[in-house]
N, C-alpha and C positions, 0 to 999 in steps of 0.2 A: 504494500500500500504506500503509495507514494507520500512524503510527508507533506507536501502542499494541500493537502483535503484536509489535514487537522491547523495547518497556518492560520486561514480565515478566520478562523473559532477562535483559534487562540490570543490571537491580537482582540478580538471582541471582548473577550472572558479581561484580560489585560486592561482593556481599559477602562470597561466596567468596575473592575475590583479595585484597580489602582495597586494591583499585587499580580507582580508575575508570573502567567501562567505557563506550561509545556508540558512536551510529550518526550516518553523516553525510549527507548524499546526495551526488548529484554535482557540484552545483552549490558544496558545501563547510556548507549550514545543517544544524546540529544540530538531528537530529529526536527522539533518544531519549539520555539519557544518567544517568547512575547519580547525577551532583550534577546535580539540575535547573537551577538558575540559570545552568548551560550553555549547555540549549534555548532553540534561536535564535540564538545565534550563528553568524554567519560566515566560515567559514574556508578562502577561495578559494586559497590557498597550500599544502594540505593535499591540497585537491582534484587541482588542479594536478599538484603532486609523486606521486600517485595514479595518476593517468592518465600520465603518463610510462612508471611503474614499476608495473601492476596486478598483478604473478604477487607481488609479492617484499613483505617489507614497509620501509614507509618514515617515517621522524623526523622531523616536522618541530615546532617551539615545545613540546619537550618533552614529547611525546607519538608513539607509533607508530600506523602507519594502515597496514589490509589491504583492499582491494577484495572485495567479498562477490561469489561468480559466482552465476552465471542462464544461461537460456536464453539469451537478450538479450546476445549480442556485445561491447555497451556494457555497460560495471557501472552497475548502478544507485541502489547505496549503499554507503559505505563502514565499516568496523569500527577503531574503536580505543579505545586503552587512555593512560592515564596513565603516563608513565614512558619510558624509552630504553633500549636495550643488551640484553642479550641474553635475561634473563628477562623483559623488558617483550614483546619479539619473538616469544617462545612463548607466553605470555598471549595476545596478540594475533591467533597462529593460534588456537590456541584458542579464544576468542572468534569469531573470524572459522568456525571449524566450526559452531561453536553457532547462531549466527545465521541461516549461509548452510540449517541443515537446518529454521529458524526460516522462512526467507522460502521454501522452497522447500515445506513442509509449507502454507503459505497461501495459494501459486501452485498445488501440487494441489487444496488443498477451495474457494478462491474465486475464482482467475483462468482466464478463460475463455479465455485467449491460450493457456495454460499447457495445458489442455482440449484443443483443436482442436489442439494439435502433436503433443500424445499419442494423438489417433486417425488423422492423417497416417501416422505414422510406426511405426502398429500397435503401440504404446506403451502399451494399452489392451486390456483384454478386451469381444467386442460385447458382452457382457452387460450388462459397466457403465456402456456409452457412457449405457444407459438410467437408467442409477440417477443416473450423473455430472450429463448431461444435465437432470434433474430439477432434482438436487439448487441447482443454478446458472441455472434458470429459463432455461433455454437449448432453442432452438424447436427440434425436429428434423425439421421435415417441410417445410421453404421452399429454395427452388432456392437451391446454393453454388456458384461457379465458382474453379475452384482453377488459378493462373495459379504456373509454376515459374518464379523469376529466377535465373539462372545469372550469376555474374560470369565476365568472361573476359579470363585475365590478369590485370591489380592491381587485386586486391580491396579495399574499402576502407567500412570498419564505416558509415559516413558512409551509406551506403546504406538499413539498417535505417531509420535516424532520417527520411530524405525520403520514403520508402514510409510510413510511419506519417506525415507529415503529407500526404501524397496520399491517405490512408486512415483518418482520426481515428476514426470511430464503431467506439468498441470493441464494442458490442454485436453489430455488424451485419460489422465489417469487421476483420478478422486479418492483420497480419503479423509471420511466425513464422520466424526464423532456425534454416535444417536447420543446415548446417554453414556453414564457413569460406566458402565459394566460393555454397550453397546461400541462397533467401530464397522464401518459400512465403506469398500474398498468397492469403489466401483472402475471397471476397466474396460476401454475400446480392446475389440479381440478380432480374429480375421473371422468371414464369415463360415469357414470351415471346420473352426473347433468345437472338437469333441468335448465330451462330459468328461472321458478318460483325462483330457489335456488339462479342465479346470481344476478336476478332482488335484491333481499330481500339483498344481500353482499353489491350491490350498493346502496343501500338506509341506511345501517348503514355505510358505508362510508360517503354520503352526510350528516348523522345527527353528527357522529363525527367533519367534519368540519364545521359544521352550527353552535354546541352549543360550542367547544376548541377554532376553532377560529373566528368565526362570518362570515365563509367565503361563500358564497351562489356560488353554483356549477351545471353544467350539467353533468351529465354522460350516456355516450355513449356505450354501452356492445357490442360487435361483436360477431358471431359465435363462437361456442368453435372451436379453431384449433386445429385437430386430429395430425399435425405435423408440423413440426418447420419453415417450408418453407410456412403454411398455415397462419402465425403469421399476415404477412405485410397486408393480403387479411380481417384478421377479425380487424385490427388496421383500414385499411379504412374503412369496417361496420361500425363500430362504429364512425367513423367521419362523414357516412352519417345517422345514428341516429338522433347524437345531430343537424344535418339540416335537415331532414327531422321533428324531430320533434318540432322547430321551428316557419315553417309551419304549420303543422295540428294537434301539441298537443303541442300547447305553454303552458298549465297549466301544464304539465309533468316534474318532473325535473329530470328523471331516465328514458332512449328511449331503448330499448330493439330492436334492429337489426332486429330478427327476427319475430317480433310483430308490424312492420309499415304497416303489408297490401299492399292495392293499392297504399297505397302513395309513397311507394318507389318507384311503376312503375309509377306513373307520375311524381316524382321530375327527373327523368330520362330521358322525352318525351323533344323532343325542344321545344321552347316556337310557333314556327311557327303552330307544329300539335296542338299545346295544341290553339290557336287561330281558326283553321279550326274547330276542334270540336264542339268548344260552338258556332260557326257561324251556324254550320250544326243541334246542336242542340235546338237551338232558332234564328227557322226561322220567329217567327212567331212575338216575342219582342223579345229584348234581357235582360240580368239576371238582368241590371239596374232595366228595370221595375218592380222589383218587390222591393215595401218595408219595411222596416225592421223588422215590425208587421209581414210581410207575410214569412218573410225568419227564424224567430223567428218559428213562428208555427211550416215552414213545418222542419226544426231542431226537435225538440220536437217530431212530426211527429215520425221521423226515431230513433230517441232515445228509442221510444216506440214501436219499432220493424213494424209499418205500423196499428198500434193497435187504433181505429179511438175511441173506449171508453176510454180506458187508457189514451191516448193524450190531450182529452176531458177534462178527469178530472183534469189531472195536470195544465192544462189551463184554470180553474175556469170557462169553458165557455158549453152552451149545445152542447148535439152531434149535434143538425142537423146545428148549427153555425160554427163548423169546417165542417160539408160535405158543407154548402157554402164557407167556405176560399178554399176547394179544387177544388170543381166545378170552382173557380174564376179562380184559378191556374191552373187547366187546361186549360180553356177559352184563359188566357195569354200566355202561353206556347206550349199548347199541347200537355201534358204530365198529365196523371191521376196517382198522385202520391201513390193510393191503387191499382194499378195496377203494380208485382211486377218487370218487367222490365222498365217499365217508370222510378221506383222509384230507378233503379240500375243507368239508366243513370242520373238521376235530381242530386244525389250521388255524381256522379262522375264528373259531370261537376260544384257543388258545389264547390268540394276539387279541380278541375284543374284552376277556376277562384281565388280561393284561391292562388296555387300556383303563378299565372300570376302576383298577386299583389305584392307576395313577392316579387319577382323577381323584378320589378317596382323599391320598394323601395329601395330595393341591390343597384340597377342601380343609380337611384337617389340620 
């Protein structure tokens, strides 16, 4: 952001107050300030003191300093005024109002980060995506893949900042912090790539922040969007990825949208149908009765494609001792699980009793 868009303010704020106003970045060099013979100076002790304390304001060599917010997690420049104590402190919010509706009015009309978060997040009317769009020379019709980083557990801002240099081309490549725990990587891709190609981009994602910053993450991939208004549609894919796969692929740390299967159409079902089915399903016991020896197998079972030798072996047990756990399992159920429609619904009422729990536990 060019320092000349907070200048105007600041000479205003300046001669209003009759106490000198400016901006500093983060790094502590004065970029704009009310006595020019300022700009350029450096004041890494300011900065410092800053980033400590960003909500509050802070004194330091005679002067008070407030963090101006953004989108961006990290502050990216700072506000202060001339003076100490308690009127220099409300000046200084002040100022720090003036400014923040300064930089954030500039990030509306000229920052495209700022753009692409607002139509994620349906922040945005589609009408204007086209006007915005325009106005910002910004393409809308080339493939975007919109990959969600979930942090999990300790969050840690440091994250932003290594995404954006694993992703520098601002024109082409977005990352845009949803919330606290959220980080939304969105990237122009060729119109050729595969799921196989995004899957593998997320997963050196995940291992750069696992071994730089020790940060353990989910990532959520959505559809590729063919265009620019298809952006906010594959931002929520991929936020029902990382819950979907939650549910039914809790050892997964990389969920692939379009790779959830049935599960997606049951994490969808109300919980009422999803209740009717396993009623109608097992009429005979319900899925309690079966224990965890027997839900172990018929797992293994289906792993091994309905393969009664294969399953056998893995299960260190004779064939005709799995054809009694099945015969059992039918007997309880009525459902012959070498039987390949039995075996689609035993499946499916597995992963929708699955789903019931989770939900349970949400709830809970």
């Amino acid at each position: 952001m060019s320092s000349r868009i907070f200048q105007s303010v600041v000479d205003q704020l300046t001669a209003a107050s009759q106490s000198c106003v400016g901006v500093i970045d983060a790094e502590g060099t004065v970029i704009s300030a009310g006595e020019s013979a300022l700009i350029g100076e450096r004041w890494t002790e300011a900065a410092a003191a800053v980033a400590a304390m960003p909500e509050s304001p802070v004194a330091v060599d005679g002067r008070t300093f407030m963090a101006l917010k953004g989108w961006n997690p990290t502050f990216g420049f700072i506000a202060f005024v001339s003076g100490t104590g308690e009127y220099a402190n409300s000046l200084c919010r002040m100022a720090q109002v003036s400014l923040n509706f300064t930089k954030s009015y500039y990030e509306e009309k000229h920052d495209k980060g700022t753009f692409v978060k607002n139509i994620i997040t349906d922040n945005i009317l589609p009408g204007d995506i086209y006007i915005r769009a325009k106005e910002l020379h910004f393409q809308t019709d080339v493939p975007r893949a919109v990959f969600l980083v979930r942090q999990r557990g300790r969050t840690d801002v440091a994250v932003v900042e290594l995404l954006q240099t694993m992703f520098p081309d601002q024109q082409q490549e977005f990352v845009v912090s949803v919330n606290e725990t959220d980080i939304a990587v969105v990237r122009q891709v060729a119109p050729d790539t595969s799921a196989d190609e995004l899957t593998h981009l997320a997963k050196t994602i995940e291992e750069r922040l696992k071994t730089e910053l020790f940060t353990r993450t989910t990532i959520g991939i959505g559809t590729v969007a063919e265009h620019l208004r298809e952006l906010a549609d594959s931002y929520k894919e991929a936020q029902v990825a990382i819950e979907v796969g939650k549910v039914f692929d809790t050892d997964k740390t990389v969920i692939n949208y379009e790779n959830l299967g049935i599960g997606r159409l049951i994490y969808q079902l109300p919980t009422t149908l999803c209740e009717i089915f396993l009623s109608e399903v097992f009429k005979k016991n319900s899925i309690e009765s079966l224990d965890q020896e027997t839900l172990f197998t018929i797992n293994m079972f289906f792993e091994n494609s309905l393969n009664v030798s294969e399953t056998s072996r893995k299960l260190f047990v004779h064939r005709n001792t799995l054809v009694y756990r099945l015969e059992k399992i039918k007997k309880l159920t009525g459902l012959d699980l070498r039987e390949f429609d039995d075996a689609i619904i035993f499946k499916v009422a597995l992963m929708v009793k699955k789903y019931l729990a989770s939900r349970e536990n949400r709830m809970g």
